[in-house]
C-alpha positions in Angstrom: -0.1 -9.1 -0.6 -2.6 -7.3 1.3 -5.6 -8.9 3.2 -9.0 -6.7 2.8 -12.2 -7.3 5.0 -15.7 -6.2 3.5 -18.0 -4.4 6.1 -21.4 -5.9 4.1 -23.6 -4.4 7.6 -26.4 -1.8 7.6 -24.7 0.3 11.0 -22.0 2.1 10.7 -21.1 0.9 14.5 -21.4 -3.0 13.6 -19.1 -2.5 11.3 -16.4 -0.6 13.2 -17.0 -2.9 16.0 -16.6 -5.9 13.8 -13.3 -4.6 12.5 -11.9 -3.5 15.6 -11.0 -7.1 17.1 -8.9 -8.0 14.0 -8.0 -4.3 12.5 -4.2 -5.3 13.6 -3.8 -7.7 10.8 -6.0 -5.8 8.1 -4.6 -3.7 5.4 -8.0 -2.4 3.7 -11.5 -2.3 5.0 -14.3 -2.5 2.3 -16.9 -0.3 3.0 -19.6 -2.4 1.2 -22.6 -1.3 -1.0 -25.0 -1.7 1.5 -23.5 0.3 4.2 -23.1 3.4 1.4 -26.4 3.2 0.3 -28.1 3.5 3.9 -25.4 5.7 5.4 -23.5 7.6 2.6 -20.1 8.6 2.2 -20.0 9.3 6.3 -19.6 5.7 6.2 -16.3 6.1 4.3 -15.5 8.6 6.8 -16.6 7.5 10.1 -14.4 4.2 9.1 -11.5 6.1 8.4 -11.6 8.4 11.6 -11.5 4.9 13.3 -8.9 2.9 11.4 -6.9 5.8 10.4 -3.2 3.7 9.3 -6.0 1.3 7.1 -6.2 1.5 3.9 -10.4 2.4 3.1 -12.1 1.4 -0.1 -15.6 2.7 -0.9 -17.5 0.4 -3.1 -19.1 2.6 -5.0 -19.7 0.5 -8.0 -19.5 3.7 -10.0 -21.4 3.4 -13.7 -22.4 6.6 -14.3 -21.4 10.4 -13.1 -17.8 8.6 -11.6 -15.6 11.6 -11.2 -18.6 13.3 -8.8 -18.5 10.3 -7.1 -15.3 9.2 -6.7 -14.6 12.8 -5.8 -17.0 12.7 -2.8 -15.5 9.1 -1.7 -11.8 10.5 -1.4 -12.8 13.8 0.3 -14.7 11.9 2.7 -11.2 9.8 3.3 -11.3 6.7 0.3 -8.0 5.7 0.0 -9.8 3.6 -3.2 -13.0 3.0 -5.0 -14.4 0.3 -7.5 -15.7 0.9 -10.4 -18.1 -1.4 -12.4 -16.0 -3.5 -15.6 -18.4 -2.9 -17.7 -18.3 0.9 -17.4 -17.5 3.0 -20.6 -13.8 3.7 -21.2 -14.2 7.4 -20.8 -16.1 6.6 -17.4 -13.2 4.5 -16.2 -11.0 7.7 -17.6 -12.8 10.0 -15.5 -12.2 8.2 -12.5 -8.8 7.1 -12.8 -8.3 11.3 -13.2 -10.1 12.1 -10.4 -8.0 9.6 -8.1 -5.0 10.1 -9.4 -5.4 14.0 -8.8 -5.8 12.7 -4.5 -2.9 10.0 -4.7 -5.2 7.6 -4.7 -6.3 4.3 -6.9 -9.3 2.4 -8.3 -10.5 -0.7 -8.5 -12.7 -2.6 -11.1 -15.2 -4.8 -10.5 -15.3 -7.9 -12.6 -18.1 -9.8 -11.9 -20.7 -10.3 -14.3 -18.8 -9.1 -17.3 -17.9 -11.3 -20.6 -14.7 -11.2 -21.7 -13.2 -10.7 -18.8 -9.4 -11.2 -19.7 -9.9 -9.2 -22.5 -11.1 -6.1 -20.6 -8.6 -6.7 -17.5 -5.9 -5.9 -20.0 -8.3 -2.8 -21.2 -8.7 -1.5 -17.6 -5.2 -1.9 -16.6 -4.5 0.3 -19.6 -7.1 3.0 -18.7 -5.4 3.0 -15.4 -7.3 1.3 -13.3 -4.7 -0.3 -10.2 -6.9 -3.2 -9.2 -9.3 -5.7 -10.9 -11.5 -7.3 -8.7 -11.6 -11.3 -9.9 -13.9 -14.3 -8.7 -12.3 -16.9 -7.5 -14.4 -19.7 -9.1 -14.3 -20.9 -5.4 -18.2 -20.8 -4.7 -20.6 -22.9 -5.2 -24.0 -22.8 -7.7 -26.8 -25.0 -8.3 -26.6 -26.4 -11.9 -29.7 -24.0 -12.9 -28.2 -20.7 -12.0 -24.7 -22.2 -13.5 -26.1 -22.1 -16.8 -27.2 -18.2 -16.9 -24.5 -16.9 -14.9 -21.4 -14.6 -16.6 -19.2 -15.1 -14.4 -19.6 -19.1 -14.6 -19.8 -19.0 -18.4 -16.0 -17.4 -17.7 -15.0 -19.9 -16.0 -15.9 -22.5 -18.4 -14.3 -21.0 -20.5 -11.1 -20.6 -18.7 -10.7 -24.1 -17.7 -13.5 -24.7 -15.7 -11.6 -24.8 -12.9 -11.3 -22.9 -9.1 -8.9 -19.6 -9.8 -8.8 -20.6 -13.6 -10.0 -17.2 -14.2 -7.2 -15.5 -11.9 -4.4 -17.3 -13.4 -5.5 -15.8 -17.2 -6.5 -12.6 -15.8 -2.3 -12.1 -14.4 -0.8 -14.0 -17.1 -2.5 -11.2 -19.7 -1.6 -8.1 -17.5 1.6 -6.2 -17.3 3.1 -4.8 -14.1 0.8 -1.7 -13.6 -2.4 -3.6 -11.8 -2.8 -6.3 -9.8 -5.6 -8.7 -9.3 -8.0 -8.6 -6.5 -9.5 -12.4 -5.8 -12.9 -12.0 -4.4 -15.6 -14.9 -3.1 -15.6 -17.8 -0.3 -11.9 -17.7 0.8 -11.6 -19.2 3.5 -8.3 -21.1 5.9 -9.5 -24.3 4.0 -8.8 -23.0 0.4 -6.2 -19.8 1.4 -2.9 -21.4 0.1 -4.0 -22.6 -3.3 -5.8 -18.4 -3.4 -1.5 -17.4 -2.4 -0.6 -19.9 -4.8 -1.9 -17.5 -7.6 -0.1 -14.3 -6.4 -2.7 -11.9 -6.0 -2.2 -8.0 -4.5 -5.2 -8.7 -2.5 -7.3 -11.4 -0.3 -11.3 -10.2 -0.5 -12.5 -12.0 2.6 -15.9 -11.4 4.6 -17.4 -13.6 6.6 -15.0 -16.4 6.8 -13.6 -13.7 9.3 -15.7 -11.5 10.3 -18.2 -14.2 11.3 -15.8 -16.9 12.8 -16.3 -17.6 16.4 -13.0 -16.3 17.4 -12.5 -13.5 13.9 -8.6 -12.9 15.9 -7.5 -15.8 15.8 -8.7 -16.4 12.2 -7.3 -13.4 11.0 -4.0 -13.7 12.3 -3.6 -17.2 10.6 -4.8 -15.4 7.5 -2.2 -12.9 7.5 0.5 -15.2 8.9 0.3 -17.6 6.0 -0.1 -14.5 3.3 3.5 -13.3 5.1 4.9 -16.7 5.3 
């Protein structure tokens, strides 16, 4: 089980900063969205030149024109990059190619899409290693519960925290694993291990704790326990 920490900042040199008090217990840095949009793909690089034995995802969010993206993202040192669900199967295809051709993987991107067991089982097929889940962990006012995908999944799952995650594993095979993504935190983190995942998404709960080391280490130490 690996533990990933999102870089969601708009300077390159935040980020790394952030990163550097806790990079001892961090398998993959996210560089996030934001950070890629303001700085490019040197973001993916300048991260890697720092943290070279961590794992790097770019989060592209690829919809369209993938394999020149993903392309870009692993020459500028991606060990990974996402890709959005609801992408078409041939661009899912084309990425997969293009990171498999570097040794490297893909992840999907989950929120947001309907049918999202269905199409975890059709991404996994296509390729793709890792599927990004919500964790049903957060919390919505009733008004926004009602127009929200991802909620309307959940519902329909069980209704319950990590209902989603347990259908999303129980209908894959062995060739991807899940990803659970949103609000994990030390309060919640053993019924998140409880599922089995490949990977922990965490931000903030570390990144913006008032001692990140010390929170990080308890992360990893119960993940390894």
């Amino acid at each position: 089980m690996k533990l990933q920490v999102t870089l969601d900042t708009y300077s390159v040199e935040d980020g790394i900063s952030l990163v550097q008090a806790v990079a001892d217990y961090i398998d993959i840095i996210e560089v996030g969205t934001p950070l890629l949009l303001d700085t490019g793909m040197l973001a993916v690089e300048r991260v890697k030149e720092a943290f070279p034995n961590v794992e790097v995802l770019a989060d592209t969010k690829i919809w369209h024109n993938g394999a020149r993206i993903s392309r870009s993202a692993f020459e500028h040192g991606a060990d990974m990059v996402t890709i959005l669900a609801g992408a078409s199967d041939r661009e899912v295809e084309a990425v997969v190619s293009v990171a498999e051709s570097y040794g490297r993987k893909v992840a999907a991107d989950m929120s947001e899409v309907g049918g999202l067991v269905q199409r975890s089982a059709e991404l996994e097929d296509l390729g793709v290693s890792y599927l990004m889940v919500p964790s049903g962990l957060r919390r919505v006012d009733e008004e926004r519960d009602g127009q929200d995908a991802f909620h309307r999944n959940t519902r329909a799952m069980g209704g319950t925290p990590l209902a989603l995650v347990r259908n999303v594993m129980r209908n894959l095979s062995s060739s991807a694993e899940v990803a659970v993504v949103d609000n994990i935190t030390l309060d919640n983190l053993d019924a998140v291990i409880a599922t089995h995942p490949g990977i922990l998404l965490v931000g903030r709960a570390i990144l913006a704790a008032d001692d990140p080391l010390s929170v990080a280490s308890e992360f990893k130490r119960r993940m390894e326990a």
